[in-house]
C-alpha positions in Angstrom: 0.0 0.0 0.0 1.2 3.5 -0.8 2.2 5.3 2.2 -0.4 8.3 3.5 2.1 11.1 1.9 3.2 13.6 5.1 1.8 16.7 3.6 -1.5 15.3 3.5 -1.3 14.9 7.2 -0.1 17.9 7.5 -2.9 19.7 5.4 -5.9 18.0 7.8 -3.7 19.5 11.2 -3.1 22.5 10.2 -6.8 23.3 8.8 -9.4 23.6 10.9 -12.5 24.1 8.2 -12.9 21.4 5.2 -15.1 21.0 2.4 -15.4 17.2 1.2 -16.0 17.0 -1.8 -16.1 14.0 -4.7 -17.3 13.4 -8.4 -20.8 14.2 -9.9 -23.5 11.1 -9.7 -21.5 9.8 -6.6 -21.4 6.3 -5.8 -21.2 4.0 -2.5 -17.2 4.3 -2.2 -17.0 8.5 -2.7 -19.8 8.8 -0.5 -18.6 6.3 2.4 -15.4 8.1 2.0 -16.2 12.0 2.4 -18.3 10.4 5.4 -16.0 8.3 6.8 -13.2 11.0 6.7 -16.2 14.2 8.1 -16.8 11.9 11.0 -13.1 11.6 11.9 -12.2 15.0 11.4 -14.8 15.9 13.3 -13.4 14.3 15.5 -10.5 16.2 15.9 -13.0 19.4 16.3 -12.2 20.4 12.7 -15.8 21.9 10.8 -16.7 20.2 8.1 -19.1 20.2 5.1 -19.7 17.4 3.0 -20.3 18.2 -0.9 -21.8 16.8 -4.0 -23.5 17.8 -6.8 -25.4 14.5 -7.0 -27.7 13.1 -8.3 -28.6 10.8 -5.2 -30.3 8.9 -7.7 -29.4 5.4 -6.9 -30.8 3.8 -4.1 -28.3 2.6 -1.8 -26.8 6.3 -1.4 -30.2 8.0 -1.4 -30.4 7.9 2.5 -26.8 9.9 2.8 -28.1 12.6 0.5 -29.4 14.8 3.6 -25.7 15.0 4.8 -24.5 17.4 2.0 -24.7 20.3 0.3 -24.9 21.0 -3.3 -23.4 24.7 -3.5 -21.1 25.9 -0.5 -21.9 29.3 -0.2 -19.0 32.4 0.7 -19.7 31.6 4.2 -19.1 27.8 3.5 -15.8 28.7 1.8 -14.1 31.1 4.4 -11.0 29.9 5.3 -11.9 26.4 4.1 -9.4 24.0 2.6 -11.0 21.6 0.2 -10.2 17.0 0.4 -11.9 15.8 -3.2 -12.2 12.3 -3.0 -12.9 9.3 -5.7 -11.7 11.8 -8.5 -8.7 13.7 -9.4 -9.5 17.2 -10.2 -12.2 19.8 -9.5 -13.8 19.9 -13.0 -15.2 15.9 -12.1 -17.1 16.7 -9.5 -19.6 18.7 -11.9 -21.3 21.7 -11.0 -19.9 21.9 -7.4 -16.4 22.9 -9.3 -16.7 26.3 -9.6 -17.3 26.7 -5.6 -14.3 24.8 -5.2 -11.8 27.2 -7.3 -9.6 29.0 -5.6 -9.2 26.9 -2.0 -6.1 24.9 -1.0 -7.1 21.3 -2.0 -6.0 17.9 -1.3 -7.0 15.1 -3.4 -7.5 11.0 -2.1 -8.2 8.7 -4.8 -7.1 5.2 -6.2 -8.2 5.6 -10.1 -5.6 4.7 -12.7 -7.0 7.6 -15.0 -6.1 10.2 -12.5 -4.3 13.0 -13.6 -4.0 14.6 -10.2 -0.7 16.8 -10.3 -0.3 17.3 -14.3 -1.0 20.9 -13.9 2.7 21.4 -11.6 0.5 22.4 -8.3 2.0 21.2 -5.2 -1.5 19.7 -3.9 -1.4 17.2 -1.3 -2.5 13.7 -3.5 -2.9 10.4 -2.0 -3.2 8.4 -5.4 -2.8 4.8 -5.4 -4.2 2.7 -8.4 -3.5 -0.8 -6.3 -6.1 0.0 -4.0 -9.4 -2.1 -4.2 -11.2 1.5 -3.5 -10.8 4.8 -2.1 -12.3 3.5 1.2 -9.0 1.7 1.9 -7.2 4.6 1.6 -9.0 6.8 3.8 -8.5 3.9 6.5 -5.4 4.5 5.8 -5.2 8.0 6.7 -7.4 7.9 9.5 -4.5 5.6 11.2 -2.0 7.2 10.0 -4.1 10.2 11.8 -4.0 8.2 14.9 -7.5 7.2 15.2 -9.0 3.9 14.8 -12.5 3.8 13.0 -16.1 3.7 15.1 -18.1 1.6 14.3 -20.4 3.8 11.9 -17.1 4.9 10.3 -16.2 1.3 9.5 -19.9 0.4 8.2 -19.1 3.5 5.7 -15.9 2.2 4.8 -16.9 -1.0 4.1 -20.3 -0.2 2.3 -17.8 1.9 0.0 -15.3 -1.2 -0.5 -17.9 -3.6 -1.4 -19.5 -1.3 -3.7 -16.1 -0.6 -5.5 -15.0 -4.7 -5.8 -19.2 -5.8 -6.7 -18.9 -7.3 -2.8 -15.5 -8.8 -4.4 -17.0 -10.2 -7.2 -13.8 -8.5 -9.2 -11.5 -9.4 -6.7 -8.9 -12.0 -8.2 -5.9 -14.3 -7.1 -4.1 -11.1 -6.4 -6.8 -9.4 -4.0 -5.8 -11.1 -0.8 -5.0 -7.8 0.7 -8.9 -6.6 0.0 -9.5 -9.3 1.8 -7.7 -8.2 4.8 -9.2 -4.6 5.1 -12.9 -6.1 4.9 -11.3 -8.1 7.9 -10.1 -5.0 10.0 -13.6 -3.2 8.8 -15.3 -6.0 9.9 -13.3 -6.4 13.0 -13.9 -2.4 14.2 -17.6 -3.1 13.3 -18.7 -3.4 10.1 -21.9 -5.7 9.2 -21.4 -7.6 5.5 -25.0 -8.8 5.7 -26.4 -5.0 6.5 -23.8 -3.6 3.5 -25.2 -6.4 1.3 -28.7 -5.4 1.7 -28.3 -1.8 1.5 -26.6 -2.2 -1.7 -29.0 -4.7 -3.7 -31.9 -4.1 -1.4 -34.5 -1.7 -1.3 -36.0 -1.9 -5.0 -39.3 -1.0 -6.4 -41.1 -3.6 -8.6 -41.1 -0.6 -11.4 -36.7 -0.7 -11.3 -37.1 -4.6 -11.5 -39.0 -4.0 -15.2 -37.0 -1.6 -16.1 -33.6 -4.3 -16.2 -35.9 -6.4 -18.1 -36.5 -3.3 -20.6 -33.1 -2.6 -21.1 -32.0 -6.2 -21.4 -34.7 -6.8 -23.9 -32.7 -4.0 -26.2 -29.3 -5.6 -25.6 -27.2 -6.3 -28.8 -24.2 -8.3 -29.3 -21.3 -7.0 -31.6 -17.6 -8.6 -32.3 -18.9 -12.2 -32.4 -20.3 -11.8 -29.1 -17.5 -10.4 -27.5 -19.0 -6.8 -26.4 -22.8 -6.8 -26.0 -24.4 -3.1 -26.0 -27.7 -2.2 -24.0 -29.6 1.1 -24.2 -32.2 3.1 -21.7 -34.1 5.3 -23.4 -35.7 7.9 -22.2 -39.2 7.0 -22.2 -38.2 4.1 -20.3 -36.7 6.7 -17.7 -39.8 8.4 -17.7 -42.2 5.9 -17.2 -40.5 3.6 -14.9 -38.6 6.3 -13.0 -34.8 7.0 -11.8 -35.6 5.5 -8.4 -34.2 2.1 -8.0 -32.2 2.2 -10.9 -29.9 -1.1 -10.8 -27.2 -0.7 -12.9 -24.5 -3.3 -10.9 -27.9 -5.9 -11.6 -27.7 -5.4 -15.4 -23.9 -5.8 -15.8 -24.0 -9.4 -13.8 -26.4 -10.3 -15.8 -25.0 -9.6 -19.2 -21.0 -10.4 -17.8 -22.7 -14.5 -17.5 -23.1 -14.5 -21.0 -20.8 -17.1 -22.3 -18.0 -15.0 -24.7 -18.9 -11.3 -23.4 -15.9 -9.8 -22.3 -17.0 -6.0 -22.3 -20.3 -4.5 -21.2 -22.0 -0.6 -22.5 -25.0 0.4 -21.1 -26.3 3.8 -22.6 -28.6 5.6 -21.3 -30.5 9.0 -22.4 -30.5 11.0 -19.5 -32.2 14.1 -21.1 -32.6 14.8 -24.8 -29.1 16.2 -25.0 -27.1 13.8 -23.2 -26.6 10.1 -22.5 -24.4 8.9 -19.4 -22.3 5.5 -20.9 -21.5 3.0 -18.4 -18.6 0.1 -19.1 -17.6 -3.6 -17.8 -15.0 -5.7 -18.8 -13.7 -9.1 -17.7 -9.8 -9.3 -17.9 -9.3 -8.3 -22.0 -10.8 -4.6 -22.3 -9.0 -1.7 -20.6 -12.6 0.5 -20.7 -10.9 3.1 -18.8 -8.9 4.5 -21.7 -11.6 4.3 -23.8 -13.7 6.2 -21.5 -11.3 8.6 -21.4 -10.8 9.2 -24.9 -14.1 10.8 -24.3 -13.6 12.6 -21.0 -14.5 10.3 -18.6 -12.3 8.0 -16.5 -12.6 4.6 -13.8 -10.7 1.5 -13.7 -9.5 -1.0 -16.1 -12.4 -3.2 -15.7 -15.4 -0.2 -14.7 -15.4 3.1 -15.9 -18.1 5.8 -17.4 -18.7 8.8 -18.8 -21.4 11.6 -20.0 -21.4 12.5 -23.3 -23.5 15.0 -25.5 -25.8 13.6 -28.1 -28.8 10.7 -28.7 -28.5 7.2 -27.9 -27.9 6.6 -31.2 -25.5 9.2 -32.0 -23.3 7.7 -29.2 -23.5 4.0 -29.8 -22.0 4.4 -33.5 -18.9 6.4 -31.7 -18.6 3.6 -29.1 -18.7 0.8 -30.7 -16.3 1.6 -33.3 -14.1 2.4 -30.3 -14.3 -0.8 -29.8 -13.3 -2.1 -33.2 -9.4 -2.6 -32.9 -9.1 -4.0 -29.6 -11.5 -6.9 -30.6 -9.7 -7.4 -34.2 -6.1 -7.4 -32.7 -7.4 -10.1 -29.8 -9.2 -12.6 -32.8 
């Protein structure tokens, strides 16, 4: 594990107000994290104020959404020093960027895409593409800030490591180390059957047609070997954002036999479609989301992209085109 860099440490002691902030349509791992970290640091009598521009769309984050704010105000900001977390610059966490420009900010994330540092600033990072999630590393820091987690901050951790590993469905021969953080979550607290439930949990009957909509529309490309599914936005409309499974859809369409990458696009308003990617072991689908501004991990990644479904699958699956023909 990378070590906690000293000038992060230094940059929570010597602040004593912090925004938290992480990436537009947050997920289970940014969200346990900012939480995790607020609690701590609270702790230590700092002020804090969680951020996100959301949306708290999906359901297992939907009860955190109460705990932050979308638009820190020039109260908010005085004196504050900023911690983004799950992302690696200010322009990923949407429209809460601009109220973050100008503050001292330190940056805690474990994506491979990262780019945290190109600009020359002299930002406290904490990047380590190893880790399993960003959870681990704030664990990390709040050891290496002398404090062992409560029990609520475990259950935070933990619900953001299983989300980030598909409750280690992606964690191979070399993941005995994510192993042993769920054991020292677990150990200071943590409940695997509560983080299971509050991740697949919860759904309406309306989100459970919906995956049958969308898999209904799936296509298969490459002789099988990427397989394309579309939500459009009729289907939004009718059967509503709440609920919305996406982690259901990609198990689903990763058993097919010869799939080795996974796109779900969706139409989130006329002008724009979010793009969501799986692979097995073959497909890096974070540099291909990044070819289009977006980012993740080798095997998960995403990104929003202007334009109609079908405007967008053409660009995407021809992005697709060489890796397939140089793996035949």
């Amino acid at each position: 594990m990378v070590p906690v860099p000293p000038a992060l440490l230094d940059f929570i002691r010597e602040g004593s107000k912090f925004l938290l902030a992480g990436h537009k349509d947050p997920d289970g791992d940014c969200v346990g994290s900012q939480l995790a970290l607020a609690s701590v640091l609270r702790r230590m009598g700092k002020e804090v104020i969680p951020c996100s521009a959301g949306p708290f769309t999906r359901t297992e984050i939907k009860p955190y959404a109460s705990a932050f704010i979308a638009k820190p105000g020039d109260t908010e900001r005085e004196g504050a020093r900023v911690i983004i977390f799950d992302c690696d610059s200010q322009e990923r966490t949407g429209d809460l960027g601009p109220f973050l420009e100008g503050l001292p900010t330190a940056i805690v994330d474990h994506h491979a895409t990262g780019k945290a540092g190109d600009d020359g600033s002299d930002s406290p990072i904490y990047l380590n593409p190893e880790a399993p999630a960003t959870a681990v590393l704030v664990l990390e820091l709040i050891e290496a800030l002398g404090f062992s987690p409560t029990v609520e901050e475990a259950e935070l951790l933990f619900f953001g490591l299983c989300t980030d590993t598909g409750f280690f469905r992606h964690v191979d021969e070399r993941g005995a180390e994510t192993f042993r953080y769920a054991a020292r979550l677990i150990s200071a607290g943590a409940n695997p059957k509560k983080a299971y439930y509050d991740i697949h949990g919860g759904k309406n009957l309306d989100s459970r047609i919906l995956v049958g909509r969308i898999l209904s529309k799936a296509q298969s490309y490459y002789g099988g070997k990427l397989l394309l599914a579309t939500e459009a936005l009729e289907d939004t409309r009718r059967y509503g954002l709440e609920g919305r499974d996406s982690d259901s859809l990609y198990q689903l369409l990763q058993t097919v036999a010869g799939a080795e990458a996974i796109v779900i696009i969706r139409q989130e308003n006329p002008e724009n479609c979010t793009i969501g990617f799986r692979s097995r072991n073959l497909v890096d689908v974070a540099a291909i989301a990044q070819k289009f501004g977006g980012g993740g991990h080798k095997n998960a990644a995403g990104l929003s992209l202007a334009g109609t479904i079908e405007e967008t699958k053409s660009k995407i699956i021809e992005e697709f085109r060489d890796i397939f023909n140089e793996n035949q």
